[in-house]
C-alpha positions as a Markdown table, in Angstrom:
| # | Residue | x | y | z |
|---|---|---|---|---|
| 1 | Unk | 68.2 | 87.7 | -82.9 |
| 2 | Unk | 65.8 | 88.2 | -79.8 |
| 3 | Unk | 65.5 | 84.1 | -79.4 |
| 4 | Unk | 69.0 | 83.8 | -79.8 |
| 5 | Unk | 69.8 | 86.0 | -77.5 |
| 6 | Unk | 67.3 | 84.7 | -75.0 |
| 7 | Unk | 68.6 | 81.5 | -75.4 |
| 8 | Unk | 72.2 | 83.0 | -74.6 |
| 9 | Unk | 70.1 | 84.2 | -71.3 |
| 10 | Unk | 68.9 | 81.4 | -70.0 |
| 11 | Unk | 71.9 | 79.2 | -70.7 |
| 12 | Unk | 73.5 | 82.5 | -68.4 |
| 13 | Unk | 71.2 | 82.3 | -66.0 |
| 14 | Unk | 71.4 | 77.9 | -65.3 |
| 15 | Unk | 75.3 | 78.3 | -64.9 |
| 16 | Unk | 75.3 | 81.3 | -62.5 |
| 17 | Unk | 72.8 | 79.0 | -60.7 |
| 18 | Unk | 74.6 | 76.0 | -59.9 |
| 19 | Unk | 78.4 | 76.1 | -58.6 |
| 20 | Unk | 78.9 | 72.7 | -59.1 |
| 21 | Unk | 76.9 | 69.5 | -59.6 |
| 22 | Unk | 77.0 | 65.9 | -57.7 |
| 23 | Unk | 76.3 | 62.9 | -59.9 |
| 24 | Unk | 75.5 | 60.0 | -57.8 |
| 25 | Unk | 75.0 | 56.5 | -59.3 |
| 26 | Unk | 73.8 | 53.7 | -57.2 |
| 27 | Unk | 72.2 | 49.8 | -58.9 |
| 28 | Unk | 68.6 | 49.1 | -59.4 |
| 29 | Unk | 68.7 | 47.1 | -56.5 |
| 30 | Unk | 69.3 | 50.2 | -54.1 |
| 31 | Unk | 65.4 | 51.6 | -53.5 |
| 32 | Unk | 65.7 | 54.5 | -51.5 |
| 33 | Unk | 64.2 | 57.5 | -54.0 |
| 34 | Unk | 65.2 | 60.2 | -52.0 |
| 35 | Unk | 69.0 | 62.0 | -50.8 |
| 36 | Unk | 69.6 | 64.8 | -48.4 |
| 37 | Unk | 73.1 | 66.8 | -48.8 |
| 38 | Unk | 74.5 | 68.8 | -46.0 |
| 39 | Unk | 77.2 | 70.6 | -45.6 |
| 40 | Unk | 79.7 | 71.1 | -42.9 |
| 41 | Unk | 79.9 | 74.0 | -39.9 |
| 42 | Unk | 82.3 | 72.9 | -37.6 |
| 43 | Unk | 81.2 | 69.7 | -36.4 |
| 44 | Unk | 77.3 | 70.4 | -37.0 |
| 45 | Unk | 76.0 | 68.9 | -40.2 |
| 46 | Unk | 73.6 | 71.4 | -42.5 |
| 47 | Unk | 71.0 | 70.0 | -44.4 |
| 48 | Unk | 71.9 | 71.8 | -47.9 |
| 49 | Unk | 69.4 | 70.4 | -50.1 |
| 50 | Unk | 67.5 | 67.1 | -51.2 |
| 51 | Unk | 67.4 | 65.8 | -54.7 |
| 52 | Unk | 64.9 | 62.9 | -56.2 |
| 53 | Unk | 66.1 | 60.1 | -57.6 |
| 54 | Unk | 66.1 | 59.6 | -61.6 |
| 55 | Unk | 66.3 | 56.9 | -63.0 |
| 56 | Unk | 69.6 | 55.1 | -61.4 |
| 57 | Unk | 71.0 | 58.5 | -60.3 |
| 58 | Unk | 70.4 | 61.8 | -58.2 |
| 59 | Unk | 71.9 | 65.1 | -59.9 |
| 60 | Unk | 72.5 | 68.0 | -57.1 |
| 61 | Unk | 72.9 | 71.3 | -58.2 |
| 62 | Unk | 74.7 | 72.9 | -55.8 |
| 63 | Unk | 74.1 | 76.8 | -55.8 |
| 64 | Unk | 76.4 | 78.4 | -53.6 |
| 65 | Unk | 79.9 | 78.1 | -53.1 |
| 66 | Unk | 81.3 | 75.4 | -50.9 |
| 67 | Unk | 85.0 | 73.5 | -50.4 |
| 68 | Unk | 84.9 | 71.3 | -47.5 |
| 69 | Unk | 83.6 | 67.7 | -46.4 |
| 70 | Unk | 79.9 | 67.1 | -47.3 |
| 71 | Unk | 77.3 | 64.3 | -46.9 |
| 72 | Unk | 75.1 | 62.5 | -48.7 |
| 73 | Unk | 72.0 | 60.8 | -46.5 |
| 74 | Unk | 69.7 | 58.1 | -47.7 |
| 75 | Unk | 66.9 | 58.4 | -45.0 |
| 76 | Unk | 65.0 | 55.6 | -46.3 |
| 77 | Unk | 68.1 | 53.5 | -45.5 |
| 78 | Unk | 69.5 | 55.3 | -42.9 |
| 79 | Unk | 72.5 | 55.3 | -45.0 |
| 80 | Unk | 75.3 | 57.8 | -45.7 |
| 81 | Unk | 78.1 | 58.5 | -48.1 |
| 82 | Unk | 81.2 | 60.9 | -46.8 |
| 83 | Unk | 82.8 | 62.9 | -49.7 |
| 84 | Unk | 84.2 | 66.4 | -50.2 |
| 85 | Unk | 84.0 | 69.5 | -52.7 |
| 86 | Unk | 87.2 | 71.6 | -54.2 |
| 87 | Unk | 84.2 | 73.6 | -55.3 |
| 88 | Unk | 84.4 | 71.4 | -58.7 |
| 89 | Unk | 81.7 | 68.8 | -60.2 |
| 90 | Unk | 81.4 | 65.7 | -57.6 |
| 91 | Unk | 81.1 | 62.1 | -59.1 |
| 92 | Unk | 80.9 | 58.5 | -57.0 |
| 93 | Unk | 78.6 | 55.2 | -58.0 |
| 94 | Unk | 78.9 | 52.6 | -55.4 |
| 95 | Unk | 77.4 | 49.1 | -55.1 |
| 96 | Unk | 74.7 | 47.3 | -52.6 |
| 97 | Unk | 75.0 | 44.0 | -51.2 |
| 98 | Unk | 72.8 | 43.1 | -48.2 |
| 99 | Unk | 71.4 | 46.3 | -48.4 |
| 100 | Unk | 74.2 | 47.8 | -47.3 |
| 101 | Unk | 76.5 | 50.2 | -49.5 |
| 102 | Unk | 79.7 | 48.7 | -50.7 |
| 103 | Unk | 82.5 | 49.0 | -52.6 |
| 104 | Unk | 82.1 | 53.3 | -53.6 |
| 105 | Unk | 84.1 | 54.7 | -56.4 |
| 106 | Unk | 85.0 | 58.3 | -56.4 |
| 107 | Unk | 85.0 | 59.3 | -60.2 |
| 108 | Unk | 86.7 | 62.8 | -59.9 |
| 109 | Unk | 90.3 | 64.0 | -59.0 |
| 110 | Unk | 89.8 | 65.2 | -55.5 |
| 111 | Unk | 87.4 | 63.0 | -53.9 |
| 112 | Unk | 89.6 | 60.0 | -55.3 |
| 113 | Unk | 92.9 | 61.5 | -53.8 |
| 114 | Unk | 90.9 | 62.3 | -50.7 |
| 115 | Unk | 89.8 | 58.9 | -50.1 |
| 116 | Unk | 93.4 | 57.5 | -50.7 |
| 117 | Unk | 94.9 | 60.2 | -48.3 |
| 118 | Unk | 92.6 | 58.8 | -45.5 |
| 119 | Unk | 93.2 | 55.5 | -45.9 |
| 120 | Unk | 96.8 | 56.1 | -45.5 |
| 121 | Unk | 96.5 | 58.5 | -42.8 |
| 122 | Unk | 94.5 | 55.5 | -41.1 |
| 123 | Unk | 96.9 | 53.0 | -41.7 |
| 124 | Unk | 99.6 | 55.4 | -41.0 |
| 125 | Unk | 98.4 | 55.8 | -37.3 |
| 126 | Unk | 97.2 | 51.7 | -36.9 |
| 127 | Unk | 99.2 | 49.4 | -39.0 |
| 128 | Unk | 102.9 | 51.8 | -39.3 |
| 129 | Unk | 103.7 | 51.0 | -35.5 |
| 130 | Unk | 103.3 | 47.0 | -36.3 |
| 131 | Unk | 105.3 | 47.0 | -39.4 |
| 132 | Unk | 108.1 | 49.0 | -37.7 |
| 133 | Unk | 108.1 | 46.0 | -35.2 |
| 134 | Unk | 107.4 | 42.7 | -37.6 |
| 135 | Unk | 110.5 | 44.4 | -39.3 |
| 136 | Unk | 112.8 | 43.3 | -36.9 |
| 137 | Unk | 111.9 | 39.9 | -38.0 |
| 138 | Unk | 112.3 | 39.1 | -41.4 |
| 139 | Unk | 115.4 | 39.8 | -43.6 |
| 140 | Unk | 115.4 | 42.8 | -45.7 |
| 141 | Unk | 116.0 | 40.0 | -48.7 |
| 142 | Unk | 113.3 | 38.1 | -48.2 |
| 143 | Unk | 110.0 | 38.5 | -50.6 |
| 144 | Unk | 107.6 | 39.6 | -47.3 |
| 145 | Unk | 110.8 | 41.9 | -45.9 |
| 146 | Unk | 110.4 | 43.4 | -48.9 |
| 147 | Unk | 107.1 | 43.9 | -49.3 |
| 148 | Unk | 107.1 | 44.8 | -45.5 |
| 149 | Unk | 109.7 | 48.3 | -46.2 |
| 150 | Unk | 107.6 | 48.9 | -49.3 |
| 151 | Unk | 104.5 | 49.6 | -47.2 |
| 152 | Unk | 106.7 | 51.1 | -45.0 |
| 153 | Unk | 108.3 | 53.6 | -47.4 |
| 154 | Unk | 104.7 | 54.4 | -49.1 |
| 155 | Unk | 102.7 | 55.1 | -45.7 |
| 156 | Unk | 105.8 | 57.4 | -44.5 |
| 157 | Unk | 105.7 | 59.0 | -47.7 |
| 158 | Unk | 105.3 | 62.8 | -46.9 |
| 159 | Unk | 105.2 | 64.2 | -50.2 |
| 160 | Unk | 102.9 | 67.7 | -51.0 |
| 161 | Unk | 99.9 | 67.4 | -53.2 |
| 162 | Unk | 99.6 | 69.4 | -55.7 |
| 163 | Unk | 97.9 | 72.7 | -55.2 |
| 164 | Unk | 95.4 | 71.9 | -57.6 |
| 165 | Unk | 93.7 | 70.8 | -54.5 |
| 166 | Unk | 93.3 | 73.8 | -51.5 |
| 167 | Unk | 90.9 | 72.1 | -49.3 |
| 168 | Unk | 92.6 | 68.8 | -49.8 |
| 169 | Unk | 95.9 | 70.2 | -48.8 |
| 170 | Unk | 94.3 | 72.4 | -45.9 |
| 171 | Unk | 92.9 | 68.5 | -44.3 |
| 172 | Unk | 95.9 | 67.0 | -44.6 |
| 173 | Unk | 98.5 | 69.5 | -43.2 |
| 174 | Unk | 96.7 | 70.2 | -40.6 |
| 175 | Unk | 95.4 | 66.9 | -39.5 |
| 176 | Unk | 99.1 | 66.0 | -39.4 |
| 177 | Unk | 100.4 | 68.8 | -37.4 |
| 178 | Unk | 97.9 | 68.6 | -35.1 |
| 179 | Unk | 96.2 | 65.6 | -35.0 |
| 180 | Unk | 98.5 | 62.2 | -36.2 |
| 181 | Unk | 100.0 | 60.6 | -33.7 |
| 182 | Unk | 103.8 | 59.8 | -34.2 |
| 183 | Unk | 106.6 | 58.9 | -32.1 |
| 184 | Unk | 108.8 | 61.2 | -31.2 |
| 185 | Unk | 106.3 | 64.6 | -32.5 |
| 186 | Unk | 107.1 | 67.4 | -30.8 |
| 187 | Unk | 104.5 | 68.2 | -28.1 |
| 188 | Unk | 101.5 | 70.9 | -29.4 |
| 189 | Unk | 101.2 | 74.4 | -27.0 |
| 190 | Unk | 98.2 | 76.4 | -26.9 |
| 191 | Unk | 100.0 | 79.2 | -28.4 |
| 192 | Unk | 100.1 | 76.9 | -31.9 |
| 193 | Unk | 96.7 | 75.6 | -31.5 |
| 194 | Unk | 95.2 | 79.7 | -31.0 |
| 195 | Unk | 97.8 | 80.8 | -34.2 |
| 196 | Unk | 95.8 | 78.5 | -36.1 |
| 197 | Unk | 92.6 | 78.9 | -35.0 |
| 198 | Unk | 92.7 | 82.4 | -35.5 |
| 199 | Unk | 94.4 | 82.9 | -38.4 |
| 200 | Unk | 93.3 | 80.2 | -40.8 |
| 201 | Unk | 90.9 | 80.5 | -43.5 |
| 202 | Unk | 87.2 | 79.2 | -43.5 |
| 203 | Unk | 87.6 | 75.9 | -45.0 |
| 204 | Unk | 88.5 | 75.2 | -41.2 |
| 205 | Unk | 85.2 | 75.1 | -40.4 |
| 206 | Unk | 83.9 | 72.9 | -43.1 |
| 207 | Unk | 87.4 | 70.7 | -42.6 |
| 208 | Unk | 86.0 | 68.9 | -39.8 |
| 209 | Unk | 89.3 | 69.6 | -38.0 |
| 210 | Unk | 87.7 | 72.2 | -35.2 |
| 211 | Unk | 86.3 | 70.0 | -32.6 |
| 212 | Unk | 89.0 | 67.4 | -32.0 |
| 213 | Unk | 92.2 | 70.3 | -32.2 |
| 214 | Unk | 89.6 | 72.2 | -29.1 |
| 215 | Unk | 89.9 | 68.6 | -27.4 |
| 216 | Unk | 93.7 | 68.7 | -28.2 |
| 217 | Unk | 93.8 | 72.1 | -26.9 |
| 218 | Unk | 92.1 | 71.4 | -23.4 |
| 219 | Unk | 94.5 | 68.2 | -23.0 |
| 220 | Unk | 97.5 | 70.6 | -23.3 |
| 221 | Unk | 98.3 | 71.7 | -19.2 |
| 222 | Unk | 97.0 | 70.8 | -15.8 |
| 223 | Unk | 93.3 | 70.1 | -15.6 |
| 224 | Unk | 93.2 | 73.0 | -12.5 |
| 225 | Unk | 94.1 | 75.8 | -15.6 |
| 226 | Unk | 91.5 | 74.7 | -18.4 |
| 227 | Unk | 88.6 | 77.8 | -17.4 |
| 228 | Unk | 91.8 | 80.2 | -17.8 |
| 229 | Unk | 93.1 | 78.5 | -20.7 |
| 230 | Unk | 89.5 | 78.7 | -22.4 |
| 231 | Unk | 89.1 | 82.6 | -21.5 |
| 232 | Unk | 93.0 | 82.8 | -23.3 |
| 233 | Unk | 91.6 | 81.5 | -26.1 |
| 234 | Unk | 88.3 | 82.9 | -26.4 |
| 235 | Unk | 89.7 | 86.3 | -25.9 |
| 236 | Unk | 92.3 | 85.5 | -29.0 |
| 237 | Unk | 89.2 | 84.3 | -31.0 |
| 238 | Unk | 87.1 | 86.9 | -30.5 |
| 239 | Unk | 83.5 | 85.8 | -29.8 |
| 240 | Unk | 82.2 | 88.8 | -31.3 |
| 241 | Unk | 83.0 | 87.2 | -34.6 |
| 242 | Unk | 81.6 | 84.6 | -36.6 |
| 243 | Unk | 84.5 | 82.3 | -35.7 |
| 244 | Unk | 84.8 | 83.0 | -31.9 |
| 245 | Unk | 81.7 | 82.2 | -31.9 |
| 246 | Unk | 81.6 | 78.7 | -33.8 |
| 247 | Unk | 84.5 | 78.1 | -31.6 |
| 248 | Unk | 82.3 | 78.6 | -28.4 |
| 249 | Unk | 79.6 | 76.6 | -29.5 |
| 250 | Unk | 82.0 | 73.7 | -30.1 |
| 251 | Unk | 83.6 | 74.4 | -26.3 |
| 252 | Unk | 80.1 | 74.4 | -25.5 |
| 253 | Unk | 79.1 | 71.5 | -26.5 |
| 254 | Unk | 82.1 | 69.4 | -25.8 |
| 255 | Unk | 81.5 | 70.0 | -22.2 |
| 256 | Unk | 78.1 | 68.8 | -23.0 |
| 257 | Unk | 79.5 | 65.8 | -24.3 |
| 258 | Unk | 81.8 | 65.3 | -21.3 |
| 259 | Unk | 79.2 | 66.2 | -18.2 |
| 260 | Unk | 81.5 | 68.9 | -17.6 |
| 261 | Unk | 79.1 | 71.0 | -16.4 |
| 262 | Unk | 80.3 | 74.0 | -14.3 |
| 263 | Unk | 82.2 | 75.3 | -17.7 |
| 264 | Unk | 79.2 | 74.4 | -19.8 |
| 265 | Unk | 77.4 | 76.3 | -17.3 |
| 266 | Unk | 79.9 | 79.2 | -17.3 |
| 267 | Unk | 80.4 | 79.6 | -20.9 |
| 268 | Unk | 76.5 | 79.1 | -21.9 |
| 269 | Unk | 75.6 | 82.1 | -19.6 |
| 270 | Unk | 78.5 | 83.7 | -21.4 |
| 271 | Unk | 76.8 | 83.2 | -25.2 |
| 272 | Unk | 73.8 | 84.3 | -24.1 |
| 273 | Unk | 74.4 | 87.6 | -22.8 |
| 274 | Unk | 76.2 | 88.4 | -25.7 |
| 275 | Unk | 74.7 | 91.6 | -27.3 |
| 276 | Unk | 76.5 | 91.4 | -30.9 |
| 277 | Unk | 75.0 | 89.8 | -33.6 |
| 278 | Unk | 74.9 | 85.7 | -33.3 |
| 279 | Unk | 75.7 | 83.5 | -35.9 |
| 280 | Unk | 73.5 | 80.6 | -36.8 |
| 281 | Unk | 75.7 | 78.0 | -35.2 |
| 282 | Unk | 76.1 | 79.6 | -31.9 |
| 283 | Unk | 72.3 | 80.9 | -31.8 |
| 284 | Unk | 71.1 | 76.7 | -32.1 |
| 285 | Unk | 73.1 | 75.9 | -29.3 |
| 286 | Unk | 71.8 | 78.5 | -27.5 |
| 287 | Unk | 68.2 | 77.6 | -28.1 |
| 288 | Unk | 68.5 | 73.8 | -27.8 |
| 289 | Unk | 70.2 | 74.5 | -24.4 |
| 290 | Unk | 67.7 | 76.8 | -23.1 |
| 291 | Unk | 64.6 | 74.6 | -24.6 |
| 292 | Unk | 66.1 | 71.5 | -22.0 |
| 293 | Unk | 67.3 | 72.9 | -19.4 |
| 294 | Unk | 64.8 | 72.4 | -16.2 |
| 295 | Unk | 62.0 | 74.7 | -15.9 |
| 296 | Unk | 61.4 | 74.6 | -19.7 |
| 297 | Unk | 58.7 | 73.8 | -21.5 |
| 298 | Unk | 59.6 | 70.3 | -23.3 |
| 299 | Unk | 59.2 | 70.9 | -26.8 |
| 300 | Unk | 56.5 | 68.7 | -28.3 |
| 301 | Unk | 57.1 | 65.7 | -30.3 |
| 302 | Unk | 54.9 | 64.4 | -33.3 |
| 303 | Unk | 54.9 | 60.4 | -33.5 |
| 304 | Unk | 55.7 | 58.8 | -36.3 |
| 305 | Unk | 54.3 | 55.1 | -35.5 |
| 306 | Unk | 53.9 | 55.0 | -31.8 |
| 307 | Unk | 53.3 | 51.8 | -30.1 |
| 308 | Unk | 51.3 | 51.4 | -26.9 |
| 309 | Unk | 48.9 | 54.7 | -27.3 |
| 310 | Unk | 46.4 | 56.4 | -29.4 |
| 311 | Unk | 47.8 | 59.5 | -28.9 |
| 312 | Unk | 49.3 | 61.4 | -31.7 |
| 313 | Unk | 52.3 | 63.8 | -30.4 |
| 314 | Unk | 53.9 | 63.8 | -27.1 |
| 315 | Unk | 52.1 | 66.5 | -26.0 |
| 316 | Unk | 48.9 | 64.2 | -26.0 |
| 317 | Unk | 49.8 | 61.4 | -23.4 |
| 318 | Unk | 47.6 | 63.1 | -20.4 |
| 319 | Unk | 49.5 | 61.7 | -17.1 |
| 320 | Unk | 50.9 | 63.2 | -13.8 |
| 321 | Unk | 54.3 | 63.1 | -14.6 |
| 322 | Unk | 56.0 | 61.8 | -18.0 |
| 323 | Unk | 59.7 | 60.0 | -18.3 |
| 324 | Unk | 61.3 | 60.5 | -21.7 |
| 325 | Unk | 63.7 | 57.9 | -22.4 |
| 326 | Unk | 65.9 | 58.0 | -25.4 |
| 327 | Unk | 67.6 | 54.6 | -25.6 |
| 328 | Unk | 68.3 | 52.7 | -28.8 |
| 329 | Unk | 67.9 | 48.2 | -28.9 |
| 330 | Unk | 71.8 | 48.3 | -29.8 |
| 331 | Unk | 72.6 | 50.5 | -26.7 |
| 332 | Unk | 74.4 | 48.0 | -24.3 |
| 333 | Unk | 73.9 | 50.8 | -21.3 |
| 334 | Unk | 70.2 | 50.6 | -22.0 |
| 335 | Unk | 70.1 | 47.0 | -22.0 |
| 336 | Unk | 71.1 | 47.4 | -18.4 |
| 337 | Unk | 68.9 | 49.6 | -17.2 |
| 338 | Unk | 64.8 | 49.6 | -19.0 |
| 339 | Unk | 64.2 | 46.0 | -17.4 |
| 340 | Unk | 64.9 | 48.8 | -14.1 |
| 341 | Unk | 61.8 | 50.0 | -15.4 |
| 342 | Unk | 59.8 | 47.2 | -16.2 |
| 343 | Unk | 59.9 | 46.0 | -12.4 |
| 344 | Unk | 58.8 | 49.6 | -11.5 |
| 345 | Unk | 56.1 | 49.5 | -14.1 |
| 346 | Unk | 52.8 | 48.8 | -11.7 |
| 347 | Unk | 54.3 | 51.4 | -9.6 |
| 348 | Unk | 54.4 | 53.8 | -11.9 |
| 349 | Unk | 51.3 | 53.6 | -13.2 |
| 350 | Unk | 49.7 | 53.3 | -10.1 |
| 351 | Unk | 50.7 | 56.9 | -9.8 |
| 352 | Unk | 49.8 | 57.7 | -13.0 |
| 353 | Unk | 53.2 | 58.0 | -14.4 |
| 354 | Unk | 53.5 | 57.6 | -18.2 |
| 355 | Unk | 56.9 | 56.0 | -19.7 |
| 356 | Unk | 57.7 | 57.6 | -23.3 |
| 357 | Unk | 60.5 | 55.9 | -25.0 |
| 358 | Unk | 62.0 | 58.2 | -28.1 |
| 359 | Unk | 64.4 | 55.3 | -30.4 |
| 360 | Unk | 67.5 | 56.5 | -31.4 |
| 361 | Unk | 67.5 | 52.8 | -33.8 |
| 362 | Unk | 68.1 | 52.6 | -37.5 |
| 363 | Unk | 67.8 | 49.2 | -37.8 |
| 364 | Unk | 63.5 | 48.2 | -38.2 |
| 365 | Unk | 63.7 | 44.7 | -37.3 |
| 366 | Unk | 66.2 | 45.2 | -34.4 |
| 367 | Unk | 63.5 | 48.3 | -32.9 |
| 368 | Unk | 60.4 | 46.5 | -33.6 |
| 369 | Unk | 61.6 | 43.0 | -32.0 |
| 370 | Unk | 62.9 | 44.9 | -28.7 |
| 371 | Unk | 59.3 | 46.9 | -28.4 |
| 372 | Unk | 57.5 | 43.8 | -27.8 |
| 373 | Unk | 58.5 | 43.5 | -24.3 |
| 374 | Unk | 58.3 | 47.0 | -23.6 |
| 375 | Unk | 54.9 | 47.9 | -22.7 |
| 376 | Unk | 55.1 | 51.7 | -22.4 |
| 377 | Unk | 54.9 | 54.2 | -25.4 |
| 378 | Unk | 57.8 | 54.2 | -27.4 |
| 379 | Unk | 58.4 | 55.5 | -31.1 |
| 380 | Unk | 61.3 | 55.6 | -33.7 |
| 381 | Unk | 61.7 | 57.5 | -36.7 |
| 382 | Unk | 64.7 | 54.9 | -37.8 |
| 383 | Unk | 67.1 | 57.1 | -38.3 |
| 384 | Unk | 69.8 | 56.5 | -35.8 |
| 385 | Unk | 71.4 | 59.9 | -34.8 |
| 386 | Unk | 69.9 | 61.3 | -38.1 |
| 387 | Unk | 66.9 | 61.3 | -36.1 |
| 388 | Unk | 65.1 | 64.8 | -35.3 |
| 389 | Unk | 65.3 | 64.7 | -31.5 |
| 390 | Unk | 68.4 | 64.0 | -31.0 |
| 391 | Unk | 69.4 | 67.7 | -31.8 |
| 392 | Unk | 66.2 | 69.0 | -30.4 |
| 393 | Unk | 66.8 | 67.3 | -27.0 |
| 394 | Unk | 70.2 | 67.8 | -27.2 |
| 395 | Unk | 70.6 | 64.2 | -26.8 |
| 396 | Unk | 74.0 | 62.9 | -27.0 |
| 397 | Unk | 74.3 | 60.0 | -25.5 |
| 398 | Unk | 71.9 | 56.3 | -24.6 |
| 399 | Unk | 70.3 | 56.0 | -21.9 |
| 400 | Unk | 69.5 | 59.6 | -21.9 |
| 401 | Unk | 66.3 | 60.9 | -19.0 |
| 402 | Unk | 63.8 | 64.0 | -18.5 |
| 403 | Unk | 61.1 | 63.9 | -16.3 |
| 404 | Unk | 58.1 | 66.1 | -17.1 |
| 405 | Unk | 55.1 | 67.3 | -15.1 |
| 406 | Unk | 51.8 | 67.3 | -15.9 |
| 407 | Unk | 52.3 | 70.5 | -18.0 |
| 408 | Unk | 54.8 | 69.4 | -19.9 |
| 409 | Unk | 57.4 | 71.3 | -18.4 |
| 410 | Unk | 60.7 | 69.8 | -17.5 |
| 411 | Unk | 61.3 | 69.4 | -13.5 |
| 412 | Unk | 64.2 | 66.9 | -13.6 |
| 413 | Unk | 67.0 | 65.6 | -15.8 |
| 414 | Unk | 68.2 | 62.4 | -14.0 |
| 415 | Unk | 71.6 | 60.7 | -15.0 |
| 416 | Unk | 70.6 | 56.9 | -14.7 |
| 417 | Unk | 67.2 | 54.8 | -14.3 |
| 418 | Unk | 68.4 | 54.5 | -9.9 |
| 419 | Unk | 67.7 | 58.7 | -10.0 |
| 420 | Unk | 65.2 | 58.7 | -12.3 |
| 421 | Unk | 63.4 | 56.3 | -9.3 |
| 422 | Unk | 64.8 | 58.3 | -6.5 |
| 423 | Unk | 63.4 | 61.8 | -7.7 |
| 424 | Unk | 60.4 | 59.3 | -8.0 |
| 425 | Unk | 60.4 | 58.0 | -4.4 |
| 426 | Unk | 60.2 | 54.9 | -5.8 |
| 427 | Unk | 63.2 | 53.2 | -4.1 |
């Protein structure tokens, strides 16, 4: 009786401890061993866990619970897989060709309507507009007329999914109230946009819905009212609460995004001299703000395989003053402006200023063959945007500058390669 009823235990104790499990199979001919999951917090992906390959599959158990959009990331690959979770078992195989992922399946229910709902939300926004006009010119009789109002009757189709499907049904509703663009759609407020924001549930965070309904919210109005608009909103919100304050972080970082610094500005100082408790989401943005703004101590960087130096972190390249350049091979902006650098090059060194290039690439072949010609330090962890700096540096965008003294610490944070050469006196 006591085995039996520690066997009753454990089998207790390993479904209490998983919510739900993803099954991903992938071919032989797909290498990569290991896969990080994240999760979703606004627009921020969280790294949730990371699985080993077995075999042909990965099995994730997933321990808390979660309905929303998730990730799968192949880091070996630089690959990722979109998908979501209804809070159920999660199932998708896919195919390789070239390396690349192709053709994925999604074997359950809701990831399978999912991915049909945003194909014809995407053709609903691209290709309904064209088939409205090509209508006008074939005969309603004829075979492609037809098959013209066919497509035309399925992607205007409006019809509910079934309940069976909450965060399914949350995405879609709202993306087309607020998001889909239609002729003739009434015109959004702010009044709408702060109803919703305030009174939905949390899959809106893991919905991926936040960020682009804040841009649709700061488009609504004369540009001379968005600070007041943003302290209407804010107020309605609440930043004393864990959504005010994901929704700050967001405004926060949009005006990141945008160079719109005077509100970044404003609304950063606001965050931090908040005295409640800080969520997670609101505290990073905080920190990664305050760790690059100038005056702070640039924080250090181990190399992964650094070219042009012995050195072993960032911290280690001894010069008078250090550039950091994050630039990637495919970045057409940077293609423009490092051969700025490499007629500086003498110069700099003359005055003992080191060059440190941080690769945003993904692609191996494409980095390696563009570091040839580039005779300062650079390094790459191949990860594209996946890649730990750009969060830590609060990098968003290639070409991206700091200039650094001989301590490390951060004394300029030019716009383009002409300022960078300017704070310089190198003109």
């Amino acid at each position: 009786m006591k085995k039996i009823l520690a066997v009753l235990s454990l089998i207790l104790l390993n479904s209490l401890s998983a919510q739900f499990k993803i099954e991903i199979e992938a071919p032989a001919t797909f290498t990569p061993k290991e896969v990080y999951l994240y999760t979703l917090s606004g627009s921020k992906d969280l790294l949730e866990t990371k699985e080993v390959r077995k075999g042909n599959t990965w099995q994730i158990n997933v321990t808390k619970p979660y309905s929303g959009m998730m990730k799968l990331y192949f880091p070996e690959q630089n690959v990722s897989i979109n998908f979501i979770s209804e809070n159920k078992n999660v199932k998708l195989k896919f195919d390789v060709e070239n390396s690349k992922v192709t053709n994925i399946q999604y074997l359950d229910d809701s990831n399978f309507v999912m991915n049909n709902l945003q194909d014809v939300q995407q053709k609903k926004e691209f290709i309904l507009p064209a088939l409205f006009q090509m209508k006008e010119y074939y005969k309603d009789n004829s075979d492609f007329g037809k098959a013209i109002e066919t497509e035309i009757l399925r992607l205007s189709n409006n019809s509910d999914i079934s309940v069976k499907y909450p965060f399914v049904n949350f995405y879609k509703t709202n993306y087309a109230r607020f998001l889909e663009k239609s002729a003739g759609k009434k015109a959004l407020t702010h009044e709408e946009i702060i109803d919703f924001l305030t009174k939905s549930n949390d899959l809106l965070e893991t919905s991926s819905l936040m960020r682009p309904i804040l841009v649709a919210y700061l488009n609504i109005g004369p540009s001379s009212n968005v600070s007041s608009d943003i302290d209407k909103l804010l107020a309605a919100v609440n930043v004393e609460t864990p959504r005010g304050q994901t929704v700050l972080s967001e405004l926060i970082e949009i005006f990141d995004l945008y160079e719109m610094k005077d509100l970044k500005d404003k609304y950063l100082t606001e965050a931090s001299n908040l005295k409640c408790t800080i969520n997670e989401r609101l505290s990073s943005t905080i920190a990664t703000n305050k760790n690059t703004e100038i005056g702070a101590q640039f924080p250090d960087q181990i190399f992964n395989q650094p070219t042009n130096t012995k050195a072993k972190s960032l911290s280690e390249v001894k010069a008078a003053k250090k550039i950091i350049i994050f630039w990637a091979s495919t970045c057409s902006h940077c293609e423009a402006e490092l051969p700025k650098f490499l007629e500086k090059y003498s110069a700099l060194q003359a005055q003992n200023i080191q060059i440190i290039g941080l690769s945003l690439d993904s692609e191996k072949a494409s980095y390696e063959n563009k570091v040839k010609s580039l005779p300062w330090i650079n390094d790459s962890e191949l990860k594209g945007w996946y890649s730990s700096y750009a969060n830590k540096y609060n990098v968003h965008a290639t070409p991206s500058y700091y200039i650094l003294d001989a301590n490390n610490k951060i004394i300029a944070k030019p716009d383009h390669a002409k300022d960078v050469f300017s704070y310089l006196k190198l003109n």
